[in-house]
N, CA, C and O atoms as a Tripos MOL2 file, in Angstrom:
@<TRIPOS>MOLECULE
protein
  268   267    67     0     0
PROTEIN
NO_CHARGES

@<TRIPOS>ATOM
      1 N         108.1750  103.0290  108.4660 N.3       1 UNK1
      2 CA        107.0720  102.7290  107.5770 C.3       1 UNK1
      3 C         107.5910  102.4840  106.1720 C.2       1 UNK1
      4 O         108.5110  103.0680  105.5990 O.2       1 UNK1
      5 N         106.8620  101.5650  105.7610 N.am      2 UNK2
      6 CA        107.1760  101.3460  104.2180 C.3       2 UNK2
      7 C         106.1970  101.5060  102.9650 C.2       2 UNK2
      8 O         105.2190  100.8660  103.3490 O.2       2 UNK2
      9 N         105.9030  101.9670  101.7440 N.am      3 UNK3
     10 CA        104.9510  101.6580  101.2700 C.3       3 UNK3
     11 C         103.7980  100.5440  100.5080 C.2       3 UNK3
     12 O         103.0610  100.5790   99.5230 O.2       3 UNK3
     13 N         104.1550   99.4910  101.6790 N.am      4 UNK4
     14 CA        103.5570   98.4560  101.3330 C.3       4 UNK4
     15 C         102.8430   98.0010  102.8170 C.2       4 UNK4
     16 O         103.6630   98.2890  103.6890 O.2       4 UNK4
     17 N         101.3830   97.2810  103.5490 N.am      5 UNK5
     18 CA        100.9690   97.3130  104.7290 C.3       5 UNK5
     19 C         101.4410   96.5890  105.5530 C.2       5 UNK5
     20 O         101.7220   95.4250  105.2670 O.2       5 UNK5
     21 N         101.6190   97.0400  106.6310 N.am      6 UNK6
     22 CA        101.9210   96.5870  107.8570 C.3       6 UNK6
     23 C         100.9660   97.0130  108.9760 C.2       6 UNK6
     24 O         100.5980   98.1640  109.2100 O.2       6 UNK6
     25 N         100.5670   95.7010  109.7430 N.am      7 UNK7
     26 CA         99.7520   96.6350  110.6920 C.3       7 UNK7
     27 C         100.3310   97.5930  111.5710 C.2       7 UNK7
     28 O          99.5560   98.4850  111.9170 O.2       7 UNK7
     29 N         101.4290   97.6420  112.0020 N.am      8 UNK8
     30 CA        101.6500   98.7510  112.9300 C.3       8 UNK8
     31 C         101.8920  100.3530  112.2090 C.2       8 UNK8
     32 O         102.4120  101.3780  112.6510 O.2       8 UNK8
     33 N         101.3220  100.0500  111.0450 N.am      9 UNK9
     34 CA        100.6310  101.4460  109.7520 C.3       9 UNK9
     35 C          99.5590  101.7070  110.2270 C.2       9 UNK9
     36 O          99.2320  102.7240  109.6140 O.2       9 UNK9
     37 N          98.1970  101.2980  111.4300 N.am     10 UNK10
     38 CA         97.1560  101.4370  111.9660 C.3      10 UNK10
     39 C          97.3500  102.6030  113.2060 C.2      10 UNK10
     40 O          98.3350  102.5560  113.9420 O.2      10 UNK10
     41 N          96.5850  103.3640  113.3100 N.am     11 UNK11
     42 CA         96.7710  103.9250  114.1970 C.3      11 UNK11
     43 C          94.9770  103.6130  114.8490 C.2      11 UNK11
     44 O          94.0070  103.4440  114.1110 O.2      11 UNK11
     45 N          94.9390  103.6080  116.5660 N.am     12 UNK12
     46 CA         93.5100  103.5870  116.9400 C.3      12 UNK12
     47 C          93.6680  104.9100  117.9540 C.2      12 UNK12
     48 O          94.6810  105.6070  117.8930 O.2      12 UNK12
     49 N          92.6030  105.1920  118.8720 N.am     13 UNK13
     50 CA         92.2980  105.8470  119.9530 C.3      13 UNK13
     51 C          92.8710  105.6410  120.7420 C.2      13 UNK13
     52 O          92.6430  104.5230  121.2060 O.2      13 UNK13
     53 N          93.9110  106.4120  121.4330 N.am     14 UNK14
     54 CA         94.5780  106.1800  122.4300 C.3      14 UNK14
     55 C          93.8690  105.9880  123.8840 C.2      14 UNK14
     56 O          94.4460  105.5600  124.8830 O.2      14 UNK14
     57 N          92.6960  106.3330  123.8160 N.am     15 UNK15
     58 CA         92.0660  106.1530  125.2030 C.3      15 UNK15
     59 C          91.0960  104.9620  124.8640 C.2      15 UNK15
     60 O          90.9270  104.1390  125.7630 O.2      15 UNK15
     61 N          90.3810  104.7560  123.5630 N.am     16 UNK16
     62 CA         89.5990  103.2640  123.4130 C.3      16 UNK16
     63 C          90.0940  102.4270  122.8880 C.2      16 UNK16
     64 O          89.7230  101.2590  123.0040 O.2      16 UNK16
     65 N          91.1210  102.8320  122.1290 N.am     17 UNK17
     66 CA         91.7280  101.3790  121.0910 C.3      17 UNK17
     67 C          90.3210  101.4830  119.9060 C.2      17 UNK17
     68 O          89.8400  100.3970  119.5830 O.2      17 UNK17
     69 N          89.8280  102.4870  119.4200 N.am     18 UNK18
     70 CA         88.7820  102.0830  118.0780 C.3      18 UNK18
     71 C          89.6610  102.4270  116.8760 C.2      18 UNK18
     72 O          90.2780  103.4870  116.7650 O.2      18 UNK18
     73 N          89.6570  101.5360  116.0800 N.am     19 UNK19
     74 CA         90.6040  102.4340  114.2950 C.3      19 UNK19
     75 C          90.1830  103.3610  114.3220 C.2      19 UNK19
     76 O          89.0450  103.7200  114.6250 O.2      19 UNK19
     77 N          91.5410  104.2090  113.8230 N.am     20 UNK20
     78 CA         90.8350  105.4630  113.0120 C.3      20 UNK20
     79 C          91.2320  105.4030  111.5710 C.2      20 UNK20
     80 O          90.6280  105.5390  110.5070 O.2      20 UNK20
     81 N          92.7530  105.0910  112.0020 N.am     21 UNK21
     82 CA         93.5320  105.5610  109.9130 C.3      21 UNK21
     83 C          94.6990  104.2660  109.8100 C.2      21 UNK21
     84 O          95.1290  103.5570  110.7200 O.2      21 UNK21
     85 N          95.0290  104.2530  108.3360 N.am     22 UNK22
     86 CA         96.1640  103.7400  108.1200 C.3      22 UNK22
     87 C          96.6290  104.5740  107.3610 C.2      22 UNK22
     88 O          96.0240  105.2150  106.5020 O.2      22 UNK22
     89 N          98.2330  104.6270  107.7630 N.am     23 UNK23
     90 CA         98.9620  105.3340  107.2360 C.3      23 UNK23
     91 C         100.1920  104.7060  106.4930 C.2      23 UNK23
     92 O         100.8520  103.9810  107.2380 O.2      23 UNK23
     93 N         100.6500  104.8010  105.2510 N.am     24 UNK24
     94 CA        102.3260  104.8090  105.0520 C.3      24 UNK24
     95 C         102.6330  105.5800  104.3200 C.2      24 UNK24
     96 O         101.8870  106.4850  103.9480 O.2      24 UNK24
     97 N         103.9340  105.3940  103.8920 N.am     25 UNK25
     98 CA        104.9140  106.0430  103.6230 C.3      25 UNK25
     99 C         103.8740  106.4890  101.9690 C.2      25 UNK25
    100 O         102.7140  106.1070  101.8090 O.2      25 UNK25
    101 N         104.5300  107.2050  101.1040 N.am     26 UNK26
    102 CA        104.1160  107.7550   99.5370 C.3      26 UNK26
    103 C         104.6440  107.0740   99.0430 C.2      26 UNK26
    104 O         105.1430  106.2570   99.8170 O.2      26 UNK26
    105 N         104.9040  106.8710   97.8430 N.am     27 UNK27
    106 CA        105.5360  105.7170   97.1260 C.3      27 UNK27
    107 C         106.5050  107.1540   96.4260 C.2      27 UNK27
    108 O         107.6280  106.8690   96.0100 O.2      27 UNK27
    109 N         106.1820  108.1950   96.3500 N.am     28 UNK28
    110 CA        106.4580  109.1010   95.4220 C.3      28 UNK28
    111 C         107.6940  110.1770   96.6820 C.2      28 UNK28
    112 O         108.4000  111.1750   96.5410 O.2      28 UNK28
    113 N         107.4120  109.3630   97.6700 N.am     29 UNK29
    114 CA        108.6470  110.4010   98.4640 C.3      29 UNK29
    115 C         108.0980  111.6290   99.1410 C.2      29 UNK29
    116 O         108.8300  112.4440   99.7030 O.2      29 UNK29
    117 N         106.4250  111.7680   99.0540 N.am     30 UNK30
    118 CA        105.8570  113.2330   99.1680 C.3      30 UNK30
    119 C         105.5390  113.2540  100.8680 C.2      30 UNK30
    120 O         104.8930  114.1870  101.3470 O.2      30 UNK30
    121 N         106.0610  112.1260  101.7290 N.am     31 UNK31
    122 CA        105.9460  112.1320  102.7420 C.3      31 UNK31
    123 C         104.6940  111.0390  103.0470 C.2      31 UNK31
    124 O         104.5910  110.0430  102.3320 O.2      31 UNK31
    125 N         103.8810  111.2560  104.0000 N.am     32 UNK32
    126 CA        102.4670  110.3110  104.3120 C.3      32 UNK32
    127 C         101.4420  110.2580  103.6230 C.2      32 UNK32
    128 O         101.0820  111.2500  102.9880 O.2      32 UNK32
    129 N         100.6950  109.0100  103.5920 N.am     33 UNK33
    130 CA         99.6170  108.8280  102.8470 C.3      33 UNK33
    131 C          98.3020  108.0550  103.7930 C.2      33 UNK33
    132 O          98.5170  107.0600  104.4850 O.2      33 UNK33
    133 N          96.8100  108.7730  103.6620 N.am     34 UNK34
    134 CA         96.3140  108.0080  104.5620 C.3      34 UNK34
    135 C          95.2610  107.0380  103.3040 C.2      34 UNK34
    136 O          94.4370  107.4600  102.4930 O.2      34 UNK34
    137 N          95.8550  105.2630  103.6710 N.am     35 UNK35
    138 CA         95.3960  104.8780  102.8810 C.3      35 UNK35
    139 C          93.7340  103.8940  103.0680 C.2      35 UNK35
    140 O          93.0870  103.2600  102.2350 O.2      35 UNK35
    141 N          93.5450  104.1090  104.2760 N.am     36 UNK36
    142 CA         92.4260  103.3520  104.7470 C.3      36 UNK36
    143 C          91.7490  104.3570  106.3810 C.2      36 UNK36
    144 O          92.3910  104.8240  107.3210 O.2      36 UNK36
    145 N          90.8360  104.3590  106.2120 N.am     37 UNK37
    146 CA         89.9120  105.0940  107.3770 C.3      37 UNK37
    147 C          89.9980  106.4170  107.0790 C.2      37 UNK37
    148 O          89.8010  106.5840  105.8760 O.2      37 UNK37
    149 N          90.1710  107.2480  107.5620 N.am     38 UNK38
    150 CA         90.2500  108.6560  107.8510 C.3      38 UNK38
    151 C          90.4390  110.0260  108.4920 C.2      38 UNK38
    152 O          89.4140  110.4400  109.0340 O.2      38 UNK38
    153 N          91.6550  110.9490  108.5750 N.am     39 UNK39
    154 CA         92.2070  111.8710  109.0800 C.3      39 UNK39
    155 C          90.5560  112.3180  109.3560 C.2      39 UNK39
    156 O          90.9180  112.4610  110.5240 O.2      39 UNK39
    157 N          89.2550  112.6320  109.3790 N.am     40 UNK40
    158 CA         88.5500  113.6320  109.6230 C.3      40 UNK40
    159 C          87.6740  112.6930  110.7780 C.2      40 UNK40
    160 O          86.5860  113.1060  111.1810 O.2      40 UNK40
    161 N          88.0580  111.8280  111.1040 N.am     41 UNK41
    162 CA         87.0050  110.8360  111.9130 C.3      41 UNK41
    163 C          88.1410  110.9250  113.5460 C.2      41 UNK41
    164 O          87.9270  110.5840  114.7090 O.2      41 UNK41
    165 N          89.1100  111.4330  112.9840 N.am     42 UNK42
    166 CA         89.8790  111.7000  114.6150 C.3      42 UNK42
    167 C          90.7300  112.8880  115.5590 C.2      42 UNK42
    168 O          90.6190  113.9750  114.9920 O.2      42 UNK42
    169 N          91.3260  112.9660  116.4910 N.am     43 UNK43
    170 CA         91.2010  113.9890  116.4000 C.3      43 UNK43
    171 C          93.1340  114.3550  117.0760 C.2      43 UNK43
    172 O          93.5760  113.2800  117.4820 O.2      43 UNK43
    173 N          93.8040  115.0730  117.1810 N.am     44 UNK44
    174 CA         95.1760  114.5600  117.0170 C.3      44 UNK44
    175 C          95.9030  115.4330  118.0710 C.2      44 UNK44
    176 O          96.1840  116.4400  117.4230 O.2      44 UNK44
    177 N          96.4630  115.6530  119.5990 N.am     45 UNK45
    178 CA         96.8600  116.0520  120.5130 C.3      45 UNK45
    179 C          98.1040  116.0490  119.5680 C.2      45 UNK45
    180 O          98.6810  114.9730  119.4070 O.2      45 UNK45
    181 N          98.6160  117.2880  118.8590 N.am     46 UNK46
    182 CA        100.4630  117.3670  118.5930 C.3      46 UNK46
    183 C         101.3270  117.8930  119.6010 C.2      46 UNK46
    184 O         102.5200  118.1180  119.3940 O.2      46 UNK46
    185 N         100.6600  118.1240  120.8500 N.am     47 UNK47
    186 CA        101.3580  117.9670  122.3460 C.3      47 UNK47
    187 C         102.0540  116.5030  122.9710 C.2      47 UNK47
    188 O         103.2100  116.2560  123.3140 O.2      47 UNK47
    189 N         100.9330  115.7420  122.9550 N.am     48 UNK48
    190 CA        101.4260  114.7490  123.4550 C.3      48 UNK48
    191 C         101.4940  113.7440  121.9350 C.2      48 UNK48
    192 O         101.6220  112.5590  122.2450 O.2      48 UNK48
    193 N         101.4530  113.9010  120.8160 N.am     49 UNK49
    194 CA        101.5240  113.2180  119.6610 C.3      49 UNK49
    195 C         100.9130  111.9130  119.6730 C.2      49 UNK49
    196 O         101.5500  110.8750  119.4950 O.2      49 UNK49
    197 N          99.6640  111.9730  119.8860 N.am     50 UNK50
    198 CA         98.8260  110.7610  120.1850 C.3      50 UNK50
    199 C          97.2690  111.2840  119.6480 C.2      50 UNK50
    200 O          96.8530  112.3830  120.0130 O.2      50 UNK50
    201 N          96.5110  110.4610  118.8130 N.am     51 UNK51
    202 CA         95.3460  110.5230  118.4810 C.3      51 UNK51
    203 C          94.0910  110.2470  119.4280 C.2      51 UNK51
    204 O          94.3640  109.8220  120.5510 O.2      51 UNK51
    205 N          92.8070  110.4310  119.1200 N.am     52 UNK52
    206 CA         91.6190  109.7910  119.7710 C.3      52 UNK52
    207 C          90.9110  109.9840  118.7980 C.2      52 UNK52
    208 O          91.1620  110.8430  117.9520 O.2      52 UNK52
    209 N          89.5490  108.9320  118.7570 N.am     53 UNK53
    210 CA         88.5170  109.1680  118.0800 C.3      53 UNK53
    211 C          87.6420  111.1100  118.8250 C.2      53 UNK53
    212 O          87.9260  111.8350  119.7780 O.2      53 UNK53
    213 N          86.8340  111.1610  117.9760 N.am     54 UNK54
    214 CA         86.2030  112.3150  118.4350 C.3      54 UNK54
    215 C          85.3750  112.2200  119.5590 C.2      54 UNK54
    216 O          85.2300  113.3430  120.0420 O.2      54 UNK54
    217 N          84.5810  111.0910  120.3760 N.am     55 UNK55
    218 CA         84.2210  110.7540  121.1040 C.3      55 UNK55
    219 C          84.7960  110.8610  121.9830 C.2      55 UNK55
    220 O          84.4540  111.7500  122.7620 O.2      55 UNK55
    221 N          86.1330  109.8910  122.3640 N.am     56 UNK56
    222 CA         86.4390  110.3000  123.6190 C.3      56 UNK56
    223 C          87.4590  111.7620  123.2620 C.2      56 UNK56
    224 O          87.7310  112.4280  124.2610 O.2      56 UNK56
    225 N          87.8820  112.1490  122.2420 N.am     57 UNK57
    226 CA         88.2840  113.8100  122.4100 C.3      57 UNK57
    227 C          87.1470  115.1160  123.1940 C.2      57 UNK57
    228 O          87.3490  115.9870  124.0400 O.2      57 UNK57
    229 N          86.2840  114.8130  122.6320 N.am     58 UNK58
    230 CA         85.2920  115.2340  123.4310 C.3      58 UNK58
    231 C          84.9360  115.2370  124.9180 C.2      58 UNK58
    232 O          84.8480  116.0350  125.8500 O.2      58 UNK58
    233 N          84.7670  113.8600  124.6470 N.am     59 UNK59
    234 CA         84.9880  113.7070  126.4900 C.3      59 UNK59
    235 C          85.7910  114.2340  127.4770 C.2      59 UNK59
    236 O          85.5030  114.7530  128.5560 O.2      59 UNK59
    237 N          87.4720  113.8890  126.6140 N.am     60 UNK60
    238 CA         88.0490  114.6650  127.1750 C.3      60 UNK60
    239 C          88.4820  116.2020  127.4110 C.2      60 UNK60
    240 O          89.4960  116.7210  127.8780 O.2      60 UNK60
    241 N          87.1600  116.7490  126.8340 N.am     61 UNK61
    242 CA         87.4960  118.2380  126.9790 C.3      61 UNK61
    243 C          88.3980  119.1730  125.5810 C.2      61 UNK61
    244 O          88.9120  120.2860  125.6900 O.2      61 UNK61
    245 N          88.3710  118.5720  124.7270 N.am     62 UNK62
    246 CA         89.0360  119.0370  123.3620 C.3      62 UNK62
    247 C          88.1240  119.7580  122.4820 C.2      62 UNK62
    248 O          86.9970  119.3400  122.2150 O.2      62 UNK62
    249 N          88.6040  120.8170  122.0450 N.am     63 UNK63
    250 CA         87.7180  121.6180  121.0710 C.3      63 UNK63
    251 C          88.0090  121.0580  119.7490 C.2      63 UNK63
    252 O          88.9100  121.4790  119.0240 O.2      63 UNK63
    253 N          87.0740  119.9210  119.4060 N.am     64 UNK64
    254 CA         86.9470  118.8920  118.1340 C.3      64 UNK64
    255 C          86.5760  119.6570  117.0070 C.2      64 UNK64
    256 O          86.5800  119.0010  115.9650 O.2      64 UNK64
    257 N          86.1440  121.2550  116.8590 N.am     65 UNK65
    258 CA         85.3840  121.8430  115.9460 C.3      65 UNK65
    259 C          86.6780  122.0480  115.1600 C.2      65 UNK65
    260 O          86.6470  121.5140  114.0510 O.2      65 UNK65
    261 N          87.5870  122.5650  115.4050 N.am     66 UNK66
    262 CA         88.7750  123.0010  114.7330 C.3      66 UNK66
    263 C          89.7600  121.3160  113.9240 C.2      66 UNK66
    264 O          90.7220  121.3720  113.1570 O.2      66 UNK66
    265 N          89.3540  120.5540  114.2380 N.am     67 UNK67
    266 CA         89.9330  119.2300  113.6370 C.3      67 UNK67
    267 C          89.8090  119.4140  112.1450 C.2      67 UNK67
    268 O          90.1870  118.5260  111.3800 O.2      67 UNK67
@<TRIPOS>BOND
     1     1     2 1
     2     2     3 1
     3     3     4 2
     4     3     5 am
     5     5     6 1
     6     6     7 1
     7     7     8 2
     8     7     9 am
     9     9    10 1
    10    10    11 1
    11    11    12 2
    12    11    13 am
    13    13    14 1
    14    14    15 1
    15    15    16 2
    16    15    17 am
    17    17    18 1
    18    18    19 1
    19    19    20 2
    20    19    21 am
    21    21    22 1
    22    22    23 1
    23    23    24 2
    24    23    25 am
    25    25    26 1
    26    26    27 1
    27    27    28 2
    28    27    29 am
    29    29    30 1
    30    30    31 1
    31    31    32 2
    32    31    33 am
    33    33    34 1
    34    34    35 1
    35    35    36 2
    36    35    37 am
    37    37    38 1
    38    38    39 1
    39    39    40 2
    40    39    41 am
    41    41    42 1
    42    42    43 1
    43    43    44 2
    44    43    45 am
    45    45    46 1
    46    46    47 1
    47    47    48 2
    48    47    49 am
    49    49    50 1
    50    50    51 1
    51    51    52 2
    52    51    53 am
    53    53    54 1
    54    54    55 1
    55    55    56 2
    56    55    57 am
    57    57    58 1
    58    58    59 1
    59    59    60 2
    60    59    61 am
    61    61    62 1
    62    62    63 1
    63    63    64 2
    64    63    65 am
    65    65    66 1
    66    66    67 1
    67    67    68 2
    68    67    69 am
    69    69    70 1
    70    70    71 1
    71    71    72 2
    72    71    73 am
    73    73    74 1
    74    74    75 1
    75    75    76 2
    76    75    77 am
    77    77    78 1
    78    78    79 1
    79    79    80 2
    80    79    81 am
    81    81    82 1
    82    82    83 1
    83    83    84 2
    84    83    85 am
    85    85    86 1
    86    86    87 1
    87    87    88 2
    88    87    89 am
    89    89    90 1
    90    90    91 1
    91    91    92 2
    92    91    93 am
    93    93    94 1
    94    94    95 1
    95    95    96 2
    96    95    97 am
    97    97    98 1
    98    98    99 1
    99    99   100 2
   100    99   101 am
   101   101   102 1
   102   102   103 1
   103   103   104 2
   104   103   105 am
   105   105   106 1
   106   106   107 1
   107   107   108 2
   108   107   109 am
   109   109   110 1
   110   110   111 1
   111   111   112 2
   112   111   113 am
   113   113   114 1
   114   114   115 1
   115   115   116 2
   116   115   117 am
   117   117   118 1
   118   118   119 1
   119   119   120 2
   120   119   121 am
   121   121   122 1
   122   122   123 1
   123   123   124 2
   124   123   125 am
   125   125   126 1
   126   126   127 1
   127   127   128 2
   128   127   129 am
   129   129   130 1
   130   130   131 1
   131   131   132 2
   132   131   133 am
   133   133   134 1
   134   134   135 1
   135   135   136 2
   136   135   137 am
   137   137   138 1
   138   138   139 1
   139   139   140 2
   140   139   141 am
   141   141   142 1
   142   142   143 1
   143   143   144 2
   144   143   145 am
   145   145   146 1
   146   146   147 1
   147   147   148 2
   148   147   149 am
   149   149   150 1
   150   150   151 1
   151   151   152 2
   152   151   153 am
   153   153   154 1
   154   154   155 1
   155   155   156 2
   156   155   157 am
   157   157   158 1
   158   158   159 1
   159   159   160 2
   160   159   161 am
   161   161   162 1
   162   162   163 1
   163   163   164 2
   164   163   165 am
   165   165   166 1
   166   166   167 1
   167   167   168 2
   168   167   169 am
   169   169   170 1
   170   170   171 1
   171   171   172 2
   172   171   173 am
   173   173   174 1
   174   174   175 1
   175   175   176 2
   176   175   177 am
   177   177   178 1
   178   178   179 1
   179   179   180 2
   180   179   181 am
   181   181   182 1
   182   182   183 1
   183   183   184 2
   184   183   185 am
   185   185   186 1
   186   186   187 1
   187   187   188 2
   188   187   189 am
   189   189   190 1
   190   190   191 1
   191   191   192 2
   192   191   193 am
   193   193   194 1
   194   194   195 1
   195   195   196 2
   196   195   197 am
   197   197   198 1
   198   198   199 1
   199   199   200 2
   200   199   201 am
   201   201   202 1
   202   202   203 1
   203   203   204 2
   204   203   205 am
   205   205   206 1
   206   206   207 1
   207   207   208 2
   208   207   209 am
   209   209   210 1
   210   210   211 1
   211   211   212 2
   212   211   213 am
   213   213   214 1
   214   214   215 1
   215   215   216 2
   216   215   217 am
   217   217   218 1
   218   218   219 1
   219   219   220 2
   220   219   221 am
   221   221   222 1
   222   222   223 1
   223   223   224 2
   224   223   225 am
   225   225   226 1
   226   226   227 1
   227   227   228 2
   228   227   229 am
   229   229   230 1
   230   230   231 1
   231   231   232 2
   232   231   233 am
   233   233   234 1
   234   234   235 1
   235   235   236 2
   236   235   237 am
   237   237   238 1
   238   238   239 1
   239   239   240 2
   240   239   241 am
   241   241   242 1
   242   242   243 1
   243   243   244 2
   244   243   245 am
   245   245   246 1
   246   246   247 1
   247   247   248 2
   248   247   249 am
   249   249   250 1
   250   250   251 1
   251   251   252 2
   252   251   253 am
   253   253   254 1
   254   254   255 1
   255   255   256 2
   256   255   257 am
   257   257   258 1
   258   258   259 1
   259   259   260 2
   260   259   261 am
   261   261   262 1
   262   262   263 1
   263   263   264 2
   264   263   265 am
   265   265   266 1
   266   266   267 1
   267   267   268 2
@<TRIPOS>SUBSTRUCTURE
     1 UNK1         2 RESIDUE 1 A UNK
     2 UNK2         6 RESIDUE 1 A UNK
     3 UNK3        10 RESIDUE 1 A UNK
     4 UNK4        14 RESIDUE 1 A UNK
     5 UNK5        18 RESIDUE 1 A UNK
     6 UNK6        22 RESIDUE 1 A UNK
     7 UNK7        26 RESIDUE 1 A UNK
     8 UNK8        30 RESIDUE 1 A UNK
     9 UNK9        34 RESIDUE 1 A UNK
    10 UNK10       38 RESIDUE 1 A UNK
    11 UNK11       42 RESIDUE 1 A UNK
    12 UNK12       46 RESIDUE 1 A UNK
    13 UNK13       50 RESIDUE 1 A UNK
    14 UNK14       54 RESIDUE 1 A UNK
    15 UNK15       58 RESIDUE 1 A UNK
    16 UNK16       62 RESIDUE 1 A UNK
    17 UNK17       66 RESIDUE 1 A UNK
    18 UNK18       70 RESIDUE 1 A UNK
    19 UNK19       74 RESIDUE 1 A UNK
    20 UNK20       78 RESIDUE 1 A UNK
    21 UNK21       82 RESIDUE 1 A UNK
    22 UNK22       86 RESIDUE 1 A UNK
    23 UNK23       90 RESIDUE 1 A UNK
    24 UNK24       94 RESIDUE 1 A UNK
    25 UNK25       98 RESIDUE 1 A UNK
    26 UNK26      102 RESIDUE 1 A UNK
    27 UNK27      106 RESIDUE 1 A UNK
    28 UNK28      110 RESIDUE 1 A UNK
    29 UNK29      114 RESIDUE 1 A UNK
    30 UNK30      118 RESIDUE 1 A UNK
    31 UNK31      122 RESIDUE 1 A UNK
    32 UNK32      126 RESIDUE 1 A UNK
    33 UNK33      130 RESIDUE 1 A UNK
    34 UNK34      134 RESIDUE 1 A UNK
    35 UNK35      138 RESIDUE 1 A UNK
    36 UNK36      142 RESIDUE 1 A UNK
    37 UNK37      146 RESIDUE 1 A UNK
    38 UNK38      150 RESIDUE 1 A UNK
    39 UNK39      154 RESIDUE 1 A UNK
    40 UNK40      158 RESIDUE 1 A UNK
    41 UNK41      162 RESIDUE 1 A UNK
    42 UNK42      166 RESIDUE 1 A UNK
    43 UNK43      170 RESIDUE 1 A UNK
    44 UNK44      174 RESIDUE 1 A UNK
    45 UNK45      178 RESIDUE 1 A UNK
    46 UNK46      182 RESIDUE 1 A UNK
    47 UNK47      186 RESIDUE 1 A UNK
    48 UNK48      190 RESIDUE 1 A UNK
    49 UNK49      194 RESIDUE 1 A UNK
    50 UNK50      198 RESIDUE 1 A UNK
    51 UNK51      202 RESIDUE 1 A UNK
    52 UNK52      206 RESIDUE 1 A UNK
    53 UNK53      210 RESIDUE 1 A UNK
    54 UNK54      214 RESIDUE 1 A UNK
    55 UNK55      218 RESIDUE 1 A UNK
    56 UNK56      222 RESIDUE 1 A UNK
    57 UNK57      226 RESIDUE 1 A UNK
    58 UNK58      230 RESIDUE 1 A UNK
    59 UNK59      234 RESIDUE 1 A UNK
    60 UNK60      238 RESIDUE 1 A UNK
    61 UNK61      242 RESIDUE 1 A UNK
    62 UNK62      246 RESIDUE 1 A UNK
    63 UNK63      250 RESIDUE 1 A UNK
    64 UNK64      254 RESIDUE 1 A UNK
    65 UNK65      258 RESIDUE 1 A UNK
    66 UNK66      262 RESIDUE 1 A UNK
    67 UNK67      266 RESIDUE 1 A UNK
């Protein structure tokens, strides 16, 4: 990642393909920045390191309250 856009800075739902966020790099070195959509609209398996919207997290049985 760089701090300038690229789409593969998009992340969607791994089970629908809907956007959730864009992400890059900080310009300042402080690590990630989410610069378009939003960390609270999804929901984030750090098991298998793959996102979903809350919809199908739900579906699939995920306790979305703690997101």
């Amino acid at each position: 990642m760089s701090n300038e856009y690229n789409p593969d800075d998009d992340f969607h739902c791994f089970r629908c393909g809907k956007y959730l966020f864009t992400e890059i790099e900080a310009p300042t070195d402080t690590g990630l920045k989410c610069v378009k959509g939003s960390y609270d609209n999804c929901y984030y398996d750090g098991i298998k390191d793959i996102f979903f919207c809350i919809d199908c997290a739900k579906k699939l049985g995920y306790n979305t309250e703690d997101t």
